[in-house]
C-alpha positions in Angstrom: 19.4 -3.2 -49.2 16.4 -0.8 -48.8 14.1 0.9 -46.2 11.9 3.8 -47.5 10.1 5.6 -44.6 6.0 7.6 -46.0 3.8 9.8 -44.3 0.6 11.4 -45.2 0.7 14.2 -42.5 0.5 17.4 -44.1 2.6 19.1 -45.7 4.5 15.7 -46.2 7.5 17.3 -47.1 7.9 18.2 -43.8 9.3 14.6 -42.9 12.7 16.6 -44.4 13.1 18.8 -41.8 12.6 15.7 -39.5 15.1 13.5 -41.4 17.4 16.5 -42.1 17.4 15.7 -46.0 16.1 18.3 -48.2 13.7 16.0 -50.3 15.2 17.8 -53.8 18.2 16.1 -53.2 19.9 13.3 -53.4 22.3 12.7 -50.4 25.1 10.1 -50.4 27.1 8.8 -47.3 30.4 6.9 -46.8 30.5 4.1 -44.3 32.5 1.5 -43.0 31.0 -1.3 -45.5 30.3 0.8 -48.4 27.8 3.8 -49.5 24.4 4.9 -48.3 21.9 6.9 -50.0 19.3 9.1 -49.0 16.7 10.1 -51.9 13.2 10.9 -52.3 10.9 8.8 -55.1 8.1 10.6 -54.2 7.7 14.4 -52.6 4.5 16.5 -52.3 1.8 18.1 -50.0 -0.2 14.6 -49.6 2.6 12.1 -49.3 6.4 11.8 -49.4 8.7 8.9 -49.1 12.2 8.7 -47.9 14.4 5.9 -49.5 17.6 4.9 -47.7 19.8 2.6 -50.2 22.6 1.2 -48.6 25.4 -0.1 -51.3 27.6 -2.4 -49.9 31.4 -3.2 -51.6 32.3 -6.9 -50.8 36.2 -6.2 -50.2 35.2 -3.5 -47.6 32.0 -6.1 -46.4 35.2 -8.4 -46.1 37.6 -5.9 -44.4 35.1 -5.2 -42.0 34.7 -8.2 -40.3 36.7 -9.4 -37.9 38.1 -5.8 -36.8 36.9 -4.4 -33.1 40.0 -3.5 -30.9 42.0 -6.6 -31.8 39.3 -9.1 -31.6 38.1 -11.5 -34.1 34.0 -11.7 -34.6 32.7 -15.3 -33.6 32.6 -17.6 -36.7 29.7 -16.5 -39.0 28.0 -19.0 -42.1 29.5 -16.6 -44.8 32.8 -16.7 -42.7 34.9 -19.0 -45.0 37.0 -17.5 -47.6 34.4 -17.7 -50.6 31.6 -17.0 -48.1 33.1 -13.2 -48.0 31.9 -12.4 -51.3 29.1 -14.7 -52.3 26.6 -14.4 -49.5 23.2 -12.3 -48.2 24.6 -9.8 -47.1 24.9 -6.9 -49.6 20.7 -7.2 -50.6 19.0 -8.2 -47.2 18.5 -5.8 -44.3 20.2 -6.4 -41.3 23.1 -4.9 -38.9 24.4 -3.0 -41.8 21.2 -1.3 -42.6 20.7 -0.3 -39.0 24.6 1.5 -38.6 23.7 3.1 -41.9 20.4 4.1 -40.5 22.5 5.6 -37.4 24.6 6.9 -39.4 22.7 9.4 -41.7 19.7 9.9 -39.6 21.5 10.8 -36.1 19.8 13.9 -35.7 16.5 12.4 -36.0 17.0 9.3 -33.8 17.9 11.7 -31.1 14.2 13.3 -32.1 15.9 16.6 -33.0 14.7 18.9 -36.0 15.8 22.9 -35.8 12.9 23.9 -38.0 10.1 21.4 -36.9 10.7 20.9 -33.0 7.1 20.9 -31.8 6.4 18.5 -35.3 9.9 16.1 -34.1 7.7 15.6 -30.9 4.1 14.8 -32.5 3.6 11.5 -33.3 1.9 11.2 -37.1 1.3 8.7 -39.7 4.2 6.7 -41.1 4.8 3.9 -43.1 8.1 1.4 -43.2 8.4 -0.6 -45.8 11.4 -3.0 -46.1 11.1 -5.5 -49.0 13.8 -7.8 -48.1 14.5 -8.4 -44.3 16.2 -11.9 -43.1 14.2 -13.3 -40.2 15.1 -16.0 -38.1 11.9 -18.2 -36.6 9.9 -16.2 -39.5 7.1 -13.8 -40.3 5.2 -14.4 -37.0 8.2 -13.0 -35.0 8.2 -9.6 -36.9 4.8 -9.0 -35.6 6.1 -10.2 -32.0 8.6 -7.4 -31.7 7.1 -4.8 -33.5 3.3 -5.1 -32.8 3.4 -4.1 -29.1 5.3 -1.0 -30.0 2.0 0.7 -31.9 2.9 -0.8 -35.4 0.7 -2.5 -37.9 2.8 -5.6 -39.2 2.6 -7.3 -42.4 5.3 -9.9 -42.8 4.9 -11.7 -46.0 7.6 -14.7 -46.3 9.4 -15.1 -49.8 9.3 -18.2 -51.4 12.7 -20.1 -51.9 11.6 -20.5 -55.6 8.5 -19.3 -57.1 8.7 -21.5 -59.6 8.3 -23.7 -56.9 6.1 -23.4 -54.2 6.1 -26.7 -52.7 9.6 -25.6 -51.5 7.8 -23.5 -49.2 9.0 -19.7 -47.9 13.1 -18.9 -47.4 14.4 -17.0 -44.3 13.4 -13.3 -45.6 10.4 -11.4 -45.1 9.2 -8.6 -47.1 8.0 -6.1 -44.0 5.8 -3.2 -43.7 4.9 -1.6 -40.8 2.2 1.5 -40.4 1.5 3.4 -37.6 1.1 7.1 -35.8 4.2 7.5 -34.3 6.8 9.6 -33.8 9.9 9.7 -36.3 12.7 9.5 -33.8 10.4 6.2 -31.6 10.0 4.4 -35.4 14.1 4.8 -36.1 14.5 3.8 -33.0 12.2 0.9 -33.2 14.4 0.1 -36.9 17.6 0.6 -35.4 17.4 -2.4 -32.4 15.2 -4.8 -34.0 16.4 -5.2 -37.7 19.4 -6.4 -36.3 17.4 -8.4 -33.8 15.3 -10.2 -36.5 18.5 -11.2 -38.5 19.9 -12.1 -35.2 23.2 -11.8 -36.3 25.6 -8.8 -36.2 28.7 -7.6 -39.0 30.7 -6.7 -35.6 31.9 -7.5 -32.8 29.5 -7.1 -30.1 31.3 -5.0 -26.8 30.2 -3.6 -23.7 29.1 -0.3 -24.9 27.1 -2.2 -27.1 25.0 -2.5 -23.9 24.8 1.6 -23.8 23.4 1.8 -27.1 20.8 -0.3 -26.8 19.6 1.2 -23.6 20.0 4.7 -25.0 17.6 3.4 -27.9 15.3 1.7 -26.1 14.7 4.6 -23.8 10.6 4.6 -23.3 9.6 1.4 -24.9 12.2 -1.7 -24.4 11.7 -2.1 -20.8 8.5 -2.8 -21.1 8.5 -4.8 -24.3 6.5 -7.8 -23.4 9.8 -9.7 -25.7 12.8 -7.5 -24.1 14.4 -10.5 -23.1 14.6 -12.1 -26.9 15.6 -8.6 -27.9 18.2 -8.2 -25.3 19.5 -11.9 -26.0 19.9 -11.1 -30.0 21.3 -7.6 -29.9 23.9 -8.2 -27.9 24.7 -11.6 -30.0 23.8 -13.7 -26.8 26.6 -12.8 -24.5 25.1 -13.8 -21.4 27.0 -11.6 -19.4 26.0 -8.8 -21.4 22.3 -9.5 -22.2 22.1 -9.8 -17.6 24.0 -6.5 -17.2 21.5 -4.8 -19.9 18.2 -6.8 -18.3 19.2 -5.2 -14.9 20.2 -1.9 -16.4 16.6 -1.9 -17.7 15.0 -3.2 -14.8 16.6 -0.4 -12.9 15.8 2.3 -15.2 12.2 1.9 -16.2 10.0 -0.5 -14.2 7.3 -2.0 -15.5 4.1 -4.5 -15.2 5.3 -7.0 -17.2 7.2 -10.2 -16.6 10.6 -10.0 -17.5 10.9 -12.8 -20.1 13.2 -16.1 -19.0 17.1 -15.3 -19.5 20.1 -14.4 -17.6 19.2 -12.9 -14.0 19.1 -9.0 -13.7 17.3 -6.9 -11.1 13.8 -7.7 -11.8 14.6 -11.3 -12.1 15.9 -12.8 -9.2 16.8 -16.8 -9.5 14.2 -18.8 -7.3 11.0 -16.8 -8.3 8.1 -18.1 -8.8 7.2 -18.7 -12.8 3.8 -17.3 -14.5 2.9 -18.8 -17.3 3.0 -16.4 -20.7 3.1 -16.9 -24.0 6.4 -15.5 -26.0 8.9 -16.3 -28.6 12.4 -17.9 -27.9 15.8 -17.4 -30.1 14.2 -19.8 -32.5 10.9 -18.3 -33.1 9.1 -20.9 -30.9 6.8 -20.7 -27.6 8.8 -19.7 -24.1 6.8 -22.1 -21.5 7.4 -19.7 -18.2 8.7 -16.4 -17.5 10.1 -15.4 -14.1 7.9 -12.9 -12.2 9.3 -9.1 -12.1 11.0 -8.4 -9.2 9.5 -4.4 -10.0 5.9 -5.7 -10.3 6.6 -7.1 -6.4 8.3 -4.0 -5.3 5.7 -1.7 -6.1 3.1 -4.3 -5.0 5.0 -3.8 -1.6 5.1 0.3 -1.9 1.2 0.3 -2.5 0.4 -2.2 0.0 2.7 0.1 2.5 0.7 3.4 1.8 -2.7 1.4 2.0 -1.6 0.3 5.6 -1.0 3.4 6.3 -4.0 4.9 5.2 -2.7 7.4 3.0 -5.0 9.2 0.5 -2.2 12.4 -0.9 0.8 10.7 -2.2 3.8 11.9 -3.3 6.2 10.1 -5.7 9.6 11.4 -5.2 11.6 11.0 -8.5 9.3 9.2 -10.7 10.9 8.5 -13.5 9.2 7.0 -16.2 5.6 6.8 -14.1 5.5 3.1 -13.3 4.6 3.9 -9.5 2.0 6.5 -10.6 0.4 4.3 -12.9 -0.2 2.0 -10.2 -1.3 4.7 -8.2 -3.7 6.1 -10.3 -5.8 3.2 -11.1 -6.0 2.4 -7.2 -9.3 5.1 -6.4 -8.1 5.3 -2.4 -5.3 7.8 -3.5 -7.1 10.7 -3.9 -4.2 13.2 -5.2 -0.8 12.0 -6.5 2.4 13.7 -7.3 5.3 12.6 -9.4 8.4 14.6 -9.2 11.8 14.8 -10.9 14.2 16.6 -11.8 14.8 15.6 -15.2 12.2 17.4 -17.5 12.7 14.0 -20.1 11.4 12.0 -17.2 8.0 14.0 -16.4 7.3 14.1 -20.1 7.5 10.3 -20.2 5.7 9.9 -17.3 2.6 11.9 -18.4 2.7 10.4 -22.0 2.7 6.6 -19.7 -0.6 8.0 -17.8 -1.8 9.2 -21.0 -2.8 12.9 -19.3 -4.3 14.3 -22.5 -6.5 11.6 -22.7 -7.7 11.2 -19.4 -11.3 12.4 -18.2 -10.9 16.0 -16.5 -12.1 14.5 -13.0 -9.1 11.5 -13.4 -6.6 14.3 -14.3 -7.4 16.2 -11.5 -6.2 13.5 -9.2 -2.7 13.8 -11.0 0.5 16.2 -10.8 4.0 16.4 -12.5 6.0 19.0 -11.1 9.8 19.5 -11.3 11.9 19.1 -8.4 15.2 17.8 -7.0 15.1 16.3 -3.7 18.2 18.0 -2.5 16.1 21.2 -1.8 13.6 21.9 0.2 10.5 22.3 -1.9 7.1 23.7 0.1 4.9 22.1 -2.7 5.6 19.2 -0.9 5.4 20.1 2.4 1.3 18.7 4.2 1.5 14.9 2.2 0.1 11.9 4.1 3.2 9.5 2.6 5.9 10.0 0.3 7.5 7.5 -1.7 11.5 7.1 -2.9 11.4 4.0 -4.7 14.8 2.5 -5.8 15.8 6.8 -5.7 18.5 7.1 -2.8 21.2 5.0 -4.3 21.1 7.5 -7.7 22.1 10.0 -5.0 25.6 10.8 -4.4 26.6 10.4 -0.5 28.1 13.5 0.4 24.4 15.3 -0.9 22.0 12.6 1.1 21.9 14.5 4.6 20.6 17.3 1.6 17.8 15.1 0.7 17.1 13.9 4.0 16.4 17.0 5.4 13.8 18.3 2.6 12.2 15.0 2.8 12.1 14.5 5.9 12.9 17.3 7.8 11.1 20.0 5.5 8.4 18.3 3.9 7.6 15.6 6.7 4.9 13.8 5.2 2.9 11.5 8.0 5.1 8.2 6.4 8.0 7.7 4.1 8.4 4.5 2.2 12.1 3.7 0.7 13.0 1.2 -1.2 16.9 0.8 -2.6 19.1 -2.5 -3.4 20.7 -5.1 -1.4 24.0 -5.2 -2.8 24.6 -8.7 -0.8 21.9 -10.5 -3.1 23.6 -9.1 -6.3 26.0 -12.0 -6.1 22.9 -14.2 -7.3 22.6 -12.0 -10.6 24.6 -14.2 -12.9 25.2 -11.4 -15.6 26.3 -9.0 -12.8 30.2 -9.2 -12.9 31.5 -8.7 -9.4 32.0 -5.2 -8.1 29.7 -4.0 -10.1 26.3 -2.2 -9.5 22.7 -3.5 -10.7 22.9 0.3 -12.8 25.6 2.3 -14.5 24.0 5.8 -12.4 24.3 4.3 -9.1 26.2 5.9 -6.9 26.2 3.2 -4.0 24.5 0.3 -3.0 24.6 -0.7 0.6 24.2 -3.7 2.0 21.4 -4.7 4.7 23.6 -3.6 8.2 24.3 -0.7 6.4 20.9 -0.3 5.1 19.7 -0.8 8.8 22.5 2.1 10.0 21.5 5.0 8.2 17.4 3.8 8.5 18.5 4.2 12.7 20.3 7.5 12.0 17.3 9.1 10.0 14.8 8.3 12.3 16.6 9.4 15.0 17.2 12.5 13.1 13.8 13.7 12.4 11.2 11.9 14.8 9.9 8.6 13.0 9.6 5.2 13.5 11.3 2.6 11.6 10.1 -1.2 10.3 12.3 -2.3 7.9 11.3 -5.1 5.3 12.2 -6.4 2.0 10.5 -7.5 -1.3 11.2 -10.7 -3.7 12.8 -14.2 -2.4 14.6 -14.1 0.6 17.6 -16.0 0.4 18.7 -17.2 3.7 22.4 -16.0 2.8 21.6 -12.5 1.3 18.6 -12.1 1.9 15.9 -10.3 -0.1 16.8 -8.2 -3.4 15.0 -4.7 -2.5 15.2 -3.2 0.9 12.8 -2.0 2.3 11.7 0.7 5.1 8.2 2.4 6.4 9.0 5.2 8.2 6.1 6.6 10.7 6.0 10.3 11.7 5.9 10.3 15.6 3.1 12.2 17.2 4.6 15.1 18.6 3.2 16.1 22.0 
């Protein structure tokens, strides 16, 4: 099986230094199911092409399967004795590409490259070409998954016979995408969805399966207007799985879209009201609904907060990603917003989501990324009319929230305070969720309403505000809402 990965940016040759393969070499890797090779058919100033060739040996194919810890794989079509060694598998892209592709391009997956560091972060023109990719529901669902992600797709299907077209096309597509993106975001791309297009997988599919996805969908899958197809297929649709990694998702990178009909995670909590959208199922066809994102609500309930309050400055207290400041921005009443976070990875994701270099000098203006942990007291900060620590708290660890309490609060005492966190009494509603468990792996608590309620009295108390406590998404007369939620109103001092 092939993939062969072009650019035109000049020098080409530089996509060496970015894939860590000197491009007058030929480079040969051992893995589990046979050899993978990394050469170069073509290699100059203009344009240069990087061919991974994965060889795969049937007895190891067949020694493969069925290993993981003890446990057997599920039943496959090529399962049966004969099936080991006459079958797909060794010629059409598919799980096995996308280990290799882990496997000899780690360095540039992570988007790391010792001589080219400022190049490993610049997105420039690329190519993918893979000739023979199996594709369950057909052509249309390449361009599904990989079109929203910046990608021009063109999926041609390959006839069962050409000698007879009347047969019609077969399961595999030849597929080439081109694009400007980075290296390490189209590897990325590669590494989850071949394996989600072949829906199918050489091995067993674990928990930390659930870590890898999230790790390499950083920046794009949460928002994928398809994550929930992607989710569902990657993890070999394990529903308790796919509902831990939705929630995980949910958690981590909020977004606009509706989180597409599947097992119940944070963002999708059971008794919301549907939308309808258009999207593709595990079989390639039309999903009629998709359950409205709990995230969408939540920051529908921050903004209508800081509108009520009247609040023009705006601080966003560990950002993230930039959901809540893309919101903010496009509403013209907040007149200057801050994001803030700690992690450096965070702000650079958050200004490439507002799209700061390509704003209009008065719109950037409005907008500020600075880097700051809430623990310390920060006098940036300090003269704010409201300040906002959306689902932040609970990724704090207790013994250090009387730190952040006091340079919110205390030091910075912006006019109102909106918090947000999770109920952990309505995670017993996520189906996916096992029990004991939190909606995200970084939690480091999640309380439930009294004990939301408690430490809301005690802060207040504390540092001179008032208190109305709310909640966003259904309100189930047993656990009540998802998100808690508090407005906190600096008292007028006398």
């Amino acid at each position: 099986m092939l993939l062969t990965l072009t650019t035109t940016h000049r020098p080409a040759t530089d996509l060496g230094h970015l894939l860590v393969k000197h491009p007058d070499r030929a480079h040969s890797f051992d893995v589990p199911v046979g050899t993978a090779h990394v050469f170069y058919p073509e290699a100059d100033e203009q344009r240069c092409t990087a061919a991974l060739l994965l060889d795969v040996d049937p007895l190891r194919l067949a020694g493969a399967r069925g290993k993981g810890g003890g446990r057997q794989q599920a039943p496959t079509p090529d399962s049966f004795t004969l099936g080991r060694y006459v079958n797909d598998r060794p010629y059409a892209a598919s799980s096995l590409l996308s280990s290799a592709l882990s496997r000899v391009y780690r360095s540039a997956l992570r988007g790391e490259s010792r001589e080219r560091p400022e190049l490993a972060r610049t997105p420039i023109p690329l190519e993918v070409r893979v000739p023979v990719l199996r594709c369950r529901g057909g052509a249309d669902v390449a361009g599904r998954l990989f079109g929203p992600l910046g990608w021009t797709v063109t999926a041609t299907g390959i006839p069962l016979d050409e000698r007879h077209p009347e047969w019609g096309d077969s399961r595999y597509v030849d597929l080439t995408l081109t694009g400007t993106l980075r290296v390490a975001d189209a590897l990325n791309h590669l590494y989850v969805l071949l394996p989600v297009l072949d829906d199918a997988k050489h091995y067993w599919v674990a928990p930390d399966e659930v870590d890898k996805l999230i790790r390499a969908g950083e920046g794009w899958l949460a928002d994928h207007p398809e994550r929930g197809v992607i989710v569902r297929r990657y993890l070999a649709h394990r529903r308790a799985l796919a509902g831990l990694a939705l929630a995980r998702l949910a958690e981590r990178q909020p977004t606009d879209e509706p989180v597409a009909d599947g097992p119940a995670g944070d963002g999708e909590e059971p008794g919301d009201g549907t939308q309808v959208d258009g999207g593709v199922d595990d079989t390639g066809g039309e999903l009629v609904a998709r359950r409205a994102s709990l995230a969408a609500r939540r920051r529908e309930a921050v903004l209508g907060a800081l509108v009520e309050a009247g609040a023009s400055r705006v601080l966003d207290l560990g950002c993230g990603g930039g959901a809540l400041l893309a919101a903010l921005v496009g509403d013209r009443r907040f007149t200057e917003i801050v994001g803030t976070d700690v992690s450096a990875h965070a702000l650079t994701l958050a200004a490439r989501r507002l799209g700061l270099d390509r704003l209009p000098e008065r719109q950037r203006d409005r907008i500020r990324l600075w880097q700051s942990a809430l623990t310390y007291r920060d006098d940036r900060l300090r003269g704010y009319d409201a300040a906002v620590l959306m689902e932040v708290i609970e990724h704090v660890d207790p013994s250090r929230l009387p730190a952040l309490e006091d340079a919110v609060l205390g030091h910075a005492r912006p006019a109102t305070v909106v918090v947000t966190t999770p109920n952990v009494e309505y995670n017993v509603r996520y189906e996916g969720l096992p029990a004991g468990r939190f909606r995200h792996a970084d939690h480091r608590f999640e309380w439930t309403r009294a004990e939301f309620a408690a430490w809301v009295d005690r802060v207040s108390t504390t540092y001179g505000y008032t208190a109305a406590l709310g909640g966003v998404g259904d309100d189930d007369p047993e656990v009540g809402t998802p998100t808690q939620l508090v407005v906190l109103t600096r008292k007028e001092t006398p």
